[in-house]
C-alpha atoms as one frame of an Amber mdcrd trajectory, in Angstrom:
protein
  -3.618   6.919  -6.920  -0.329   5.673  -7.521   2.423   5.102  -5.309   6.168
   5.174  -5.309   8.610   2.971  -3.270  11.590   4.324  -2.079  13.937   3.267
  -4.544  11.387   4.316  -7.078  11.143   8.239  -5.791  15.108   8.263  -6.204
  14.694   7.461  -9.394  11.828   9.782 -10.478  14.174  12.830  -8.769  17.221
  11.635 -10.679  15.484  11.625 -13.811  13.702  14.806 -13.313  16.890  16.360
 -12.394  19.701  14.325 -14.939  17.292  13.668 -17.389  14.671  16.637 -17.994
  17.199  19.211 -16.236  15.035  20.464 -13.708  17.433  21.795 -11.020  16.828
  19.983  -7.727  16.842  23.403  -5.869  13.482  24.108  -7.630  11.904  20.972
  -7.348  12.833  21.813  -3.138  11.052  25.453  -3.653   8.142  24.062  -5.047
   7.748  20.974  -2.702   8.276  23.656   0.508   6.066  26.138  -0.779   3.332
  23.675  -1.673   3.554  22.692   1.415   3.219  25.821   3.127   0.096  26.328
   1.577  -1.910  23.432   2.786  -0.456  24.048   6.112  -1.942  27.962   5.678
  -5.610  26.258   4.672  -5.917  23.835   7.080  -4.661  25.282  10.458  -5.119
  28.790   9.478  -6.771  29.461  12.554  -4.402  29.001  14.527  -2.065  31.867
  13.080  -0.124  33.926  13.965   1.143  31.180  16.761   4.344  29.902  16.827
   5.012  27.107  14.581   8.117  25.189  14.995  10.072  23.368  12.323  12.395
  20.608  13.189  15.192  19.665  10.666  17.146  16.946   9.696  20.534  17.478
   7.527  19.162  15.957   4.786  17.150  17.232   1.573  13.941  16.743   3.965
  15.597  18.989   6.517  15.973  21.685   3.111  11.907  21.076   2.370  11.784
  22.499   6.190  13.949  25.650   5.412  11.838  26.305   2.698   8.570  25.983
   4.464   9.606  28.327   7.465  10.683  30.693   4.495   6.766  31.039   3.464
   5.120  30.145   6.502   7.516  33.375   8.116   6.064  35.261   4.971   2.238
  34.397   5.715   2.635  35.895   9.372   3.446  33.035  11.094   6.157  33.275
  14.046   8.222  30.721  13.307  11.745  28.573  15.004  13.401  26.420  13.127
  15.201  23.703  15.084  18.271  22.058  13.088  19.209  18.138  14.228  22.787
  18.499  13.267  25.495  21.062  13.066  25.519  23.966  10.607  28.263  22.354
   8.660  26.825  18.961   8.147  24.184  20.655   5.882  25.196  20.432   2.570
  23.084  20.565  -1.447  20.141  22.317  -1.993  19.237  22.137   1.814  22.883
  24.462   2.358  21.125  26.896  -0.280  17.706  26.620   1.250  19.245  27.321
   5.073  21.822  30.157   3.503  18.624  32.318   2.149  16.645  31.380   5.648
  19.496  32.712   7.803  19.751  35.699   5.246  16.070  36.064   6.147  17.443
  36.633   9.959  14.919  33.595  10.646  15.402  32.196  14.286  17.608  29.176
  13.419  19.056  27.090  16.058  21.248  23.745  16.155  21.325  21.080  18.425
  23.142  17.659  18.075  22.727  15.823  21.649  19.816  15.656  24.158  21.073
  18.212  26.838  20.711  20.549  23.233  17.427  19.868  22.340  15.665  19.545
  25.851  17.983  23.651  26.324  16.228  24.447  22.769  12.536  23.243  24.012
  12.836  25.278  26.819  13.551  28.222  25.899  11.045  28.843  22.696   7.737
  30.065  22.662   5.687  27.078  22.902   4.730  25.814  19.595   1.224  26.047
  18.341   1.931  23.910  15.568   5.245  21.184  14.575   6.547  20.556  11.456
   8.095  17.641  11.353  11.331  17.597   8.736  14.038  15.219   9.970  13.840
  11.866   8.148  11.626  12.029   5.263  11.805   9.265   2.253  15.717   7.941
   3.273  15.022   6.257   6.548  16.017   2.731   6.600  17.148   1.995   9.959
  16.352   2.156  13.857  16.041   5.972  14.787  18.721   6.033  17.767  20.243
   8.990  19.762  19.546  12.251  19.786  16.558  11.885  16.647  14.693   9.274
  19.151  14.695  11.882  22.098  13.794  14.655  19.280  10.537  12.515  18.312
   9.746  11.258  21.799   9.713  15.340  22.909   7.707  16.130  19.695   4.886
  13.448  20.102   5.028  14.716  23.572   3.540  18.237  22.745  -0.239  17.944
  22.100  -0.321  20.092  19.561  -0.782  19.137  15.758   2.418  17.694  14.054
   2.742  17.813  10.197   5.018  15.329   8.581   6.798  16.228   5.977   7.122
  13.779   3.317   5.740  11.574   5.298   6.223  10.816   9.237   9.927  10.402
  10.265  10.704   7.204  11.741   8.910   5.486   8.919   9.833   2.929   5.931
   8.756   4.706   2.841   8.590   1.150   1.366   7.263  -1.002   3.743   4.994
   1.095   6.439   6.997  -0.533   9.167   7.918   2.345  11.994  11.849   1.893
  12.975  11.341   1.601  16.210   9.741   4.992  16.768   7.849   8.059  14.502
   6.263  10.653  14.876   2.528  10.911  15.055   1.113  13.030  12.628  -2.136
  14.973  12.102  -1.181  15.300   8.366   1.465  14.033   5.782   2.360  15.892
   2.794   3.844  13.521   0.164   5.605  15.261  -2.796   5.080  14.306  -6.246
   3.610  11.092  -5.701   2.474   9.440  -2.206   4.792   6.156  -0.740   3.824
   2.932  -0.443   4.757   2.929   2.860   2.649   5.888   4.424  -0.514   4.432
   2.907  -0.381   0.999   4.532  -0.102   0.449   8.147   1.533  -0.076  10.832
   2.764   3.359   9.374  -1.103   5.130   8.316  -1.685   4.762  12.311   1.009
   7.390  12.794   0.272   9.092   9.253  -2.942  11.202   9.839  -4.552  12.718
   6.524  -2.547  12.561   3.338  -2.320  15.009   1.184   0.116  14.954  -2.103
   1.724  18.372  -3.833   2.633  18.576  -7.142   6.020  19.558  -7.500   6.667
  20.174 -11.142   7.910  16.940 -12.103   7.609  16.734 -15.967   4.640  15.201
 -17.490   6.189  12.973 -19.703   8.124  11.783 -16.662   4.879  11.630 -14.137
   3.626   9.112 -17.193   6.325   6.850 -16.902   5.234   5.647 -13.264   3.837
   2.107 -13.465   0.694   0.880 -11.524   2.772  -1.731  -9.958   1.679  -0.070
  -6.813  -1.959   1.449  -6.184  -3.694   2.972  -3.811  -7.683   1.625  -4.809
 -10.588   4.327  -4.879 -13.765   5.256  -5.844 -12.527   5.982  -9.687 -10.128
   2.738  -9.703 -12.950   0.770  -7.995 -15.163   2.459 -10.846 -13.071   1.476
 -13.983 -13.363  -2.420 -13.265 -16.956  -2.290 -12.994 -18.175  -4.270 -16.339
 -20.890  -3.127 -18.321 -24.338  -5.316 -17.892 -26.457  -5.330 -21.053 -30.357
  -4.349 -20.955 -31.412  -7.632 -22.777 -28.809 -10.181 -20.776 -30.087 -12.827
 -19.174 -28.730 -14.781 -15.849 -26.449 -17.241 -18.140 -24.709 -13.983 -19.091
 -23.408 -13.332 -15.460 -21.958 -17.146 -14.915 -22.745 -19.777 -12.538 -20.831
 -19.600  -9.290 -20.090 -23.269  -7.051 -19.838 -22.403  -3.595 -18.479 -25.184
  -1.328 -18.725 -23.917   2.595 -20.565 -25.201   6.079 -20.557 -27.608   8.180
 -22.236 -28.257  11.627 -22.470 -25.348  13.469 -21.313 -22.890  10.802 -23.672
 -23.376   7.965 -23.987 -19.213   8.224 -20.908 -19.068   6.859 -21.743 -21.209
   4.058 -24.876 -18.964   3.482 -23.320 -15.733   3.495 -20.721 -16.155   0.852
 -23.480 -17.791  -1.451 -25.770 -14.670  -0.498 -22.841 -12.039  -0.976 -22.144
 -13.936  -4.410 -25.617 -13.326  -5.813 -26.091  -9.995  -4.251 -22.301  -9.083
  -6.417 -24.485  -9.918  -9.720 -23.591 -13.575 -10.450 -26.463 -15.057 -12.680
 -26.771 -18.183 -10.906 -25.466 -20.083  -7.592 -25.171 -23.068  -6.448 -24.170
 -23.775  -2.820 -22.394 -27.142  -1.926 -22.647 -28.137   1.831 -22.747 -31.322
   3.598 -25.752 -33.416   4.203 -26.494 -32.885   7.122 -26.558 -29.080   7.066
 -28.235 -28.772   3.723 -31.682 -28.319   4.724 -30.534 -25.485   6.667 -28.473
 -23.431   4.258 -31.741 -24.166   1.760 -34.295 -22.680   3.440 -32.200 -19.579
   4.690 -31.454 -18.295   1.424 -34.618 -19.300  -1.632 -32.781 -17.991  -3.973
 -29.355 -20.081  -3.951 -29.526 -23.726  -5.493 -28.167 -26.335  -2.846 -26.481
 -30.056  -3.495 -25.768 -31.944  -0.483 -22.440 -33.657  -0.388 -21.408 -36.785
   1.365 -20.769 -36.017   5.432 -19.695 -37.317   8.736 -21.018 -35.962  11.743
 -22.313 -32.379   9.647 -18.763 -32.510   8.417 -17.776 -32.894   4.652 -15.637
 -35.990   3.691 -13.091 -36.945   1.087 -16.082 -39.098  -0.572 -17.578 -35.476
  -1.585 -15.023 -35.429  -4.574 -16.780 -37.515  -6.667 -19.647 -35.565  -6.384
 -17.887 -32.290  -6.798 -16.441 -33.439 -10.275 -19.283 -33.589 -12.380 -21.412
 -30.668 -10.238 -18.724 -28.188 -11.647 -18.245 -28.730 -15.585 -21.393 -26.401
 -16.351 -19.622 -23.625 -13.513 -17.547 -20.715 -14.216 -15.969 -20.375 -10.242
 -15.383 -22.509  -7.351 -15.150 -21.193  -4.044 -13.936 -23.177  -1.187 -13.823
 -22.888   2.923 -16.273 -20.626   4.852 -16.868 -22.827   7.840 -15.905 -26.218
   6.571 -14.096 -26.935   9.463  -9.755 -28.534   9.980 -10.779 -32.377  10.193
  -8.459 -33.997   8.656 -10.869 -35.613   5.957 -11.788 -31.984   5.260  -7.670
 -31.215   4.738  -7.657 -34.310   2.083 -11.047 -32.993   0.314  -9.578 -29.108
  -0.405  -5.954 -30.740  -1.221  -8.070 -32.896  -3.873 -10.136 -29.783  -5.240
  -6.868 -27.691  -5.513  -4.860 -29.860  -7.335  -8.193 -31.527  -9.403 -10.357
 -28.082 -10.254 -10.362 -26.906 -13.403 -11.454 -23.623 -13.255 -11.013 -20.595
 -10.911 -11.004 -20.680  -7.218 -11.077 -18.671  -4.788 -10.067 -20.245  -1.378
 -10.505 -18.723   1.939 -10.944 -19.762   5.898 -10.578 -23.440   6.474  -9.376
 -23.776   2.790  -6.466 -21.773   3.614  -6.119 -23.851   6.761  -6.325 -27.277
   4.779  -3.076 -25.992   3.213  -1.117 -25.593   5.609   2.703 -27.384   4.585
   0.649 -27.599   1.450   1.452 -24.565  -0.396   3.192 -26.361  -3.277   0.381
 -27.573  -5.038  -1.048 -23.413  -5.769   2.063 -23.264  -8.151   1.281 -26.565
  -9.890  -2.110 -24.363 -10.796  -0.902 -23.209 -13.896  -3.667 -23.619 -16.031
  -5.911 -21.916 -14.295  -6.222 -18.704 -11.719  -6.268 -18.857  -7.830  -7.394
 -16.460  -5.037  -6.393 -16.536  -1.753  -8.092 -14.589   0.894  -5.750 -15.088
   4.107  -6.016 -12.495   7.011  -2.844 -12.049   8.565  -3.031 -15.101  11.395
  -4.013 -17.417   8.136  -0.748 -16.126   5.990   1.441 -16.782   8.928   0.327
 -20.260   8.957   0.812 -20.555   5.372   3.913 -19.283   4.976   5.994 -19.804
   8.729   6.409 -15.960   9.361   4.809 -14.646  12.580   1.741 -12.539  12.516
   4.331  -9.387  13.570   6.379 -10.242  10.591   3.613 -10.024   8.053   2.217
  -6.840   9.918   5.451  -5.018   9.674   5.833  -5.543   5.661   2.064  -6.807
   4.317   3.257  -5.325   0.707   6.072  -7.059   0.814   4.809 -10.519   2.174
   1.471  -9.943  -0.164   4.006  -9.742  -3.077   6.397 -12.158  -2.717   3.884
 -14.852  -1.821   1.711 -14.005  -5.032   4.599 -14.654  -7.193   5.725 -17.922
  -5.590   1.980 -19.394  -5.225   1.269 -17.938  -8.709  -2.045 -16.671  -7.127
  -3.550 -13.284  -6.283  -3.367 -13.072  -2.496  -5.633 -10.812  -0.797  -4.041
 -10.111   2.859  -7.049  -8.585   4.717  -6.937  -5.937   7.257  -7.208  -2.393
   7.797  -5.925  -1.356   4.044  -6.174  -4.773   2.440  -3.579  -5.737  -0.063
  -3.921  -7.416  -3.093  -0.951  -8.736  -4.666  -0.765 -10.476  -8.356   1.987
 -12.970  -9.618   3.415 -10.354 -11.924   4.453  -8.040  -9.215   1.162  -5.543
  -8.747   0.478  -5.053  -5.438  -2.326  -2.560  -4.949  -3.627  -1.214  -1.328
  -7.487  -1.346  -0.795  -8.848   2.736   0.350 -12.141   1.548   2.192 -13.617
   0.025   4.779 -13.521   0.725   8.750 -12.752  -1.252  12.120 -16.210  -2.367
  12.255 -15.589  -4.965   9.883 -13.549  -6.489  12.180 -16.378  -9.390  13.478
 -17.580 -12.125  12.484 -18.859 -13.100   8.756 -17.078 -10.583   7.504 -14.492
 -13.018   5.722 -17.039 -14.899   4.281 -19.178 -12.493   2.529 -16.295 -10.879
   1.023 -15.172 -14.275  -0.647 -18.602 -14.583  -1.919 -18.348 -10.768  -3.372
 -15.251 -11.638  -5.479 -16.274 -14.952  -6.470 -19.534 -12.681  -7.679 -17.645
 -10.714  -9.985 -15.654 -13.570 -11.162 -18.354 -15.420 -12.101 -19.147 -11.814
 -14.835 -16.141 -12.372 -16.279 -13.401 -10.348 -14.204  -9.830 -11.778 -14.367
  -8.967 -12.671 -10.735  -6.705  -9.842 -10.157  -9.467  -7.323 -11.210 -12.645
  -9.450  -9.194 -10.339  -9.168  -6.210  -9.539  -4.974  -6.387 -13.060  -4.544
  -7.202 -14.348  -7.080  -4.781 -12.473  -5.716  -2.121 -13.397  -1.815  -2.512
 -17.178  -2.495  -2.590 -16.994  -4.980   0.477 -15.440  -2.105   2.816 -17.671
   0.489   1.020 -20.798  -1.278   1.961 -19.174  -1.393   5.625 -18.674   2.394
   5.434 -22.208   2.476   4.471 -23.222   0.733   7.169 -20.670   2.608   9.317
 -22.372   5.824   8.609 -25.957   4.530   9.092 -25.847   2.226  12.181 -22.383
   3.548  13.823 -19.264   2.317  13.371 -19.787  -0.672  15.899 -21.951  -3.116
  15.871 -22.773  -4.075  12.677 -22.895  -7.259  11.389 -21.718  -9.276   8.151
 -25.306  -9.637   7.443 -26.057  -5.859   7.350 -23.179  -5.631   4.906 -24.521
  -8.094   3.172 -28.125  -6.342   2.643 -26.263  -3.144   1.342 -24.098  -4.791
  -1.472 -26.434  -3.683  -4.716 -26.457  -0.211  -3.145 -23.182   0.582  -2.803
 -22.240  -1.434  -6.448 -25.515   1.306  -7.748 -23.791   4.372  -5.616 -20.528
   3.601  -7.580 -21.946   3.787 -10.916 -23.392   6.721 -10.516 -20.484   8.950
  -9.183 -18.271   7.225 -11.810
């Protein structure tokens, strides 16, 4: 699915309007009455209660008029509540609230608390809200009277419907201006936001649904992938094709470098997630000490044991390293190496030294810390970084709230200056490219959030760079499979509880259950 920023939807409706002359009174008609219509189907039952629609002065505030119009017609009892004088409303919302009122709809206006709190009181209590105040042009702290108008609304337990998506929210970013209001639904018009797909702002968001408003077809073509919203049939078109007389040199030889004392699982679940993603071979670099550990745990991974101190890699490793990767196709580097300082020195030395993909999570990440630099001096070859959000505030100085508040942003602007794809996990990972894609992973559940979890899933997209994806592509596809296999295991153990290693187990599955709906 593709998504629009802000400044992007402006665009689209200037150019469907200016451009293709499709008056922007009919693109309102159809975006209201679209509207409508899922509200009909999916709180039907609830009719013929009294819905109430609450207005902002804006174009959003005219998508409102326009529902109450054809929610009134479907025998709905409906009160529309406008947040601003009668004056203020002006465009194709004016013609919108002039055929409403000519409807002899119950319109009233309030512009201060002591108005709305008079308003509240005296309506039939709503079975249903419709929330049409902000929509797509927020950009900055809701204060006064809209703050006590979304404080009274998320009061009412009764199901809210954002239009557009929730007021109180960035379209762009997902960050919620201070407050919003918590929907059961959002209906997006013409395209969905960025914003209202990511969180903080998908907490607050409820189920998204997107109506089809007209715009032109040669215009809906125009709209670049720069922003995506990854599912099953995305996931599906990366998948590359594995021929019936291939042989395990045709799916690449992965070099895993990982463990040390006390965390040699870590090592052994990224090699085990690698193989289990299809890579033909792998070979699993740990230290000496913790070798004979990580061998006999997992047969079918190849082990080298590297020089150590105390179970803990040292900078001596490099010279092995050199010559154990020329016959490789991907490195991957961290799961529980550990922050010694030697092991700092050993990842700075790979980073700047490999020639060939890597993917670098955990104590990799950590080892670069004031080290960034050296990503951008990559330029002959591709880099992943798999940070979760405490991990990119290290690496970049921001605070974990910071990142939260815009992971699109911070995914994308780190990308480009690291020349790197940078996968910022969470609930709805992003994936961000150096040439501006940014695209918002569409599975997965909380129960990933334990232990191991990291690790297999930088084992999953070294796996499917090791067949040949480019790193932007082993990433997206990486990424969707991982949280499938935890929805998987969501829906057969519970959604708690799990472990990485169950994920693990279910990693050919899901990869099978994908080809088969595609």
């Amino acid at each position: 699915m593709k998504l629009l920023t802000a400044e992007q939807v402006r665009e689209v409706d200037r150019c469907a309007i200016e451009d293709y002359g499709v008056p922007g009174v009919i693109l309102m008609e159809n975006a209201g009455r679209g509207a409508a219509h899922i509200v009909n189907d999916r709180y039907g039952g609830l009719r013929p209660g009294s819905v109430l629609v609450v207005a902002g002065k804006g174009n959003n505030g005219g998508d409102g008029y326009v529902m109450a119009r054809h929610l009134e017609n479907n025998g709905w009892k409906v009160e529309t509540l406008v947040l601003a004088e009668r004056s203020a409303i002006s465009g194709d919302a004016k013609v919108n609230l002039d055929i409403l009122e000519s409807c002899s709809a119950s319109i009233k206006y309030a512009t201060n608390v002591g108005e709305i709190d008079e308003v509240l009181e005296h309506i039939a209590p709503p079975v249903l809200v419709i929330d049409a105040i902000f929509g797509n042009g927020l950009s900055a702290p809701v204060r006064g009277h809209y703050l006590h108008a979304i404080e009274r609304l998320n009061a009412l337990k009764v199901p809210k419907v954002a239009v557009d998506l929730p007021s109180g929210v960035d379209a762009t970013s997902g960050e919620i201006l201070g407050i919003a209001i918590e929907a059961d639904c959002s209906i997006s018009f013409a395209a969905a936001k960025l914003g209202q797909v990511n969180y903080p702002a998908q907490s607050c968001a409820g189920e998204l649904f997107v109506v089809d408003i007209g715009m032109p077809k040669q215009l809906q073509e125009t709209i670049s992938e720069q922003y995506v919203l990854v599912d099953e049939e995305r996931a599906f078109g990366l998948l590359p094709t594995r021929f019936d007389d291939a042989h395990k040199g045709s799916f690449g030889h992965s070099l895993i470098i990982a463990g040390s004392l006390g965390k040699s699982g870590a090592a052994q679940m990224c090699a085990c997630a690698c193989a289990r993603s299809g890579s033909g071979l792998v070979t699993l670099a740990a230290p000496a000490t913790c070798q004979p550990l990580v061998a006999s745990a997992a047969a079918e991974i190849m082990t080298v044991a590297l020089a150590d101190q105390d179970g803990v890699l040292i900078d001596a490793a490099f010279d092995a390293l050199q010559p154990l990767w020329e016959d490789k196709q991907v490195v991957a580097i961290g799961p529980g190496l550990g922050q010694q300082p030697q092991v700092r020195q050993l990842v700075n030395e790979i980073v700047q030294h490999c020639p060939l993909p890597l993917v670098i999570d955990a104590d990799g990440l950590n080892a670069l810390q004031n080290k960034t630099h050296i990503l951008s001096q990559r330029t002959h070859v591709s880099t992943v970084l798999t940070p979760h959000p405490g991990e990119m505030a290290r690496l970049t100085g921001l605070s974990v709230e910071q990142i939260q508040n815009k992971r699109c942003e911070i995914a994308g602007k780190y990308a480009k200056q690291w020349q790197s794809v940078v996968v910022l996990k969470g609930a709805r990972t992003v994936i961000a490219a150096p040439d501006g894609r940014v695209w918002i992973n569409n599975s997965g559940n909380s129960g990933m959030a334990s232990g191991g979890m990291g690790d297999v899933l930088t084992g999953v997209i070294t796996g499917w760079l090791a067949q040949g994806l480019n790193p932007f592509d082993a990433a997206v596809l990486g990424v969707f499979l991982h949280g499938m296999a935890a929805d998987r295991c969501a829906e057969q153990q519970g959604s708690v509880g799990y472990l990485a290693g169950d994920l693990l187990q279910r990693l050919p599955a899901v990869r099978q259950l994908l080809l088969e709906r595609g």
